[in-house]
N, C-alpha and C positions, 0 to 999 in steps of 0.2 A: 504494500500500500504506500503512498507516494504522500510527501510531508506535505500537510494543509498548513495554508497562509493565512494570516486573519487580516481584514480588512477590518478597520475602528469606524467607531458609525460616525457616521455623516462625512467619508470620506471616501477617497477612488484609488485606481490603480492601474495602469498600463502593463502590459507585457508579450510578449508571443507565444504562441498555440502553431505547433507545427500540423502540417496535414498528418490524419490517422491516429492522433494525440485526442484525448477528452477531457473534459474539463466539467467537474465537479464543483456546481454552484451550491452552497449549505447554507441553511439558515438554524445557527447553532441554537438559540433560545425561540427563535418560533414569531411567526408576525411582520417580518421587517424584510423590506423589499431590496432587490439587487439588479439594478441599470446593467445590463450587457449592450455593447457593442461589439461589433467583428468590420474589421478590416480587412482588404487583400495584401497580406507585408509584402505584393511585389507591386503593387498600385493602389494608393489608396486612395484612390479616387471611386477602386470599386468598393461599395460598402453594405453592411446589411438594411434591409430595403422591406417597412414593415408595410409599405400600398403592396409590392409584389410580391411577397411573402401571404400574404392574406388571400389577397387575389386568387392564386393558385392553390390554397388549400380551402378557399371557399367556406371557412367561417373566422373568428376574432380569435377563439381560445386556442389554444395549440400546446399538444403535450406528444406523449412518446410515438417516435415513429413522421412526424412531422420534420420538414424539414424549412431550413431559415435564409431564403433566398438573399441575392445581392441587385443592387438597383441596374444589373447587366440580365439577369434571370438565371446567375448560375447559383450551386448550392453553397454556401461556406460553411453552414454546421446542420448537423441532423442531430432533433431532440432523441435521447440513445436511452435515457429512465426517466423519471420523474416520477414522484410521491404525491405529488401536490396536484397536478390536474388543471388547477387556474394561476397564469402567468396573463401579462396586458402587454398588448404590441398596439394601443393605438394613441398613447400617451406620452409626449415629451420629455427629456429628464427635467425634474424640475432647477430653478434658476435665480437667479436674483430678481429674475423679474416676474416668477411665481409668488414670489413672496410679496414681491410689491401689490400686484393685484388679487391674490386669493387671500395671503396670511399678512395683513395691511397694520393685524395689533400685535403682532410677533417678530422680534428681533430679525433684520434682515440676514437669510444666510444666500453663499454664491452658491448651493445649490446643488446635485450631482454635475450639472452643466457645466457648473465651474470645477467641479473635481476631474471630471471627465476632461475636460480643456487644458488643464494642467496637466496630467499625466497622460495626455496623448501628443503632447507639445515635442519631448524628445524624438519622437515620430514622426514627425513634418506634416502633422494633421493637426489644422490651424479652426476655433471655433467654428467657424461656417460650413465646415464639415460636418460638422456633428448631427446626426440624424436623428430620430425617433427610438428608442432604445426598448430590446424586447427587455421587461421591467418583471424579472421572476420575480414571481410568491406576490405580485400586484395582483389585487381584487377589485374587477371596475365591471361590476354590473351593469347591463345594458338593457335598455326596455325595449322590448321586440314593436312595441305600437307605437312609441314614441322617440324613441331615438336616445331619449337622453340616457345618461350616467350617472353612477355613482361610485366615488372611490372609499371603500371601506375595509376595516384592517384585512387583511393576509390570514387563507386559512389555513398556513402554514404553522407546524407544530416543531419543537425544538430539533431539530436533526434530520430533517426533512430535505432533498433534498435535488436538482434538477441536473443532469447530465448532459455533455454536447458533442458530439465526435468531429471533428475538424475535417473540412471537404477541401481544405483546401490552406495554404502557410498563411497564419491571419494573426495579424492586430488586436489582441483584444481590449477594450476598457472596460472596468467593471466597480460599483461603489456598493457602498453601504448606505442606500439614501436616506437623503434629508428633510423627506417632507412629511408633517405629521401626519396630515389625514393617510400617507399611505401606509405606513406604520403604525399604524390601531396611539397614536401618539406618545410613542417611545421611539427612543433609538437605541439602535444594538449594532453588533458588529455583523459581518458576513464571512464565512470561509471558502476558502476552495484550493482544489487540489486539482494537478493533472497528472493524467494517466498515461502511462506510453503506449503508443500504440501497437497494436496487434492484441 
């Protein structure tokens, strides 16, 4: 078993995911959301792509055996386990500027946006890259007659945990996010490990 990292809550992290390698997203205490992004480490211009992603698996939620398209329609990760069942691909990481307009009587934070930006910087992926992020162990129920949403905690339980096998040499970003309504209004940390491949 390959040594797990902790991610500290309300913060992010860059690193590489070789093709055929997995990556082990954990939610150690249970509830609290984790921003993934994938990049192509030989172009990162390709990126993962939650209109095209959706599109082709033709509903919102996506769990094992799904796979997590790039905004070209190739694959860069296929969901490989998951415990949890509901993850949200159609939500922003949140930002300094979530906070201004949603959480207006709470101390401003930069956000995973801003986590995510920072540690994808040694990369040459600069904010205006930064896409839509598939947001494991996120709960954002959606009204089938009306459209709207709702984000409420994660029904994820301590050690719960979502897996992604690599299609391809990728970029990953991944945080411990920061926003309360997505975390039942805590924060905690996130773990994850990768696996080699085969």
């Amino acid at each position: 078993m390959s040594d797990v990292t902790e991610i500290p809550e309300r913060s992010g992290t860059a690193f590489r995911l070789a093709k055929g390698e997995t990556l082990v997203v954990i939610d150690p205490r249970g509830e609290q959301v984790a921003d993934l992004l994938a990049f192509n480490a030989a172009d990162v211009d390709e990126v993962i792509s939650s209109g095209r992603t959706l599109d082709y698996a033709s509903r919102i939620y996506l769990t094992t055996g799904d796979k997590l398209y790039s905004n070209r329609s190739t694959v860069l990760l296929e969901i490989v386990e998951d415990t949890v069942g509901r993850h949200d691909f159609l939500l922003t990481p949140c930002s300094a500027d979530t906070f201004r307009l949603l959480y207006d009587d709470l101390t401003p934070h930069r956000g995973c946006f801003g986590n995510l930006a920072e540690a994808l910087a040694p990369y040459g992926i600069v904010p205006d890259r930064i896409p839509s992020a598939f947001n494991c162990f996120m709960n954002v129920p959606v009204d089938g007659e009306t459209g709207a949403l709702k984000v409420l905690p994660p029904i994820s339980k301590a050690g719960d945990h979502i897996a992604f096998r690599a299609e391809a040499d990728l970029i990953i970003g991944l945080t411990a996010c920061s926003a309360p309504d997505s975390n039942g209004g805590t924060f905690k940390p996130i773990h994850y490990r990768i696996e080699p491949a085969g």
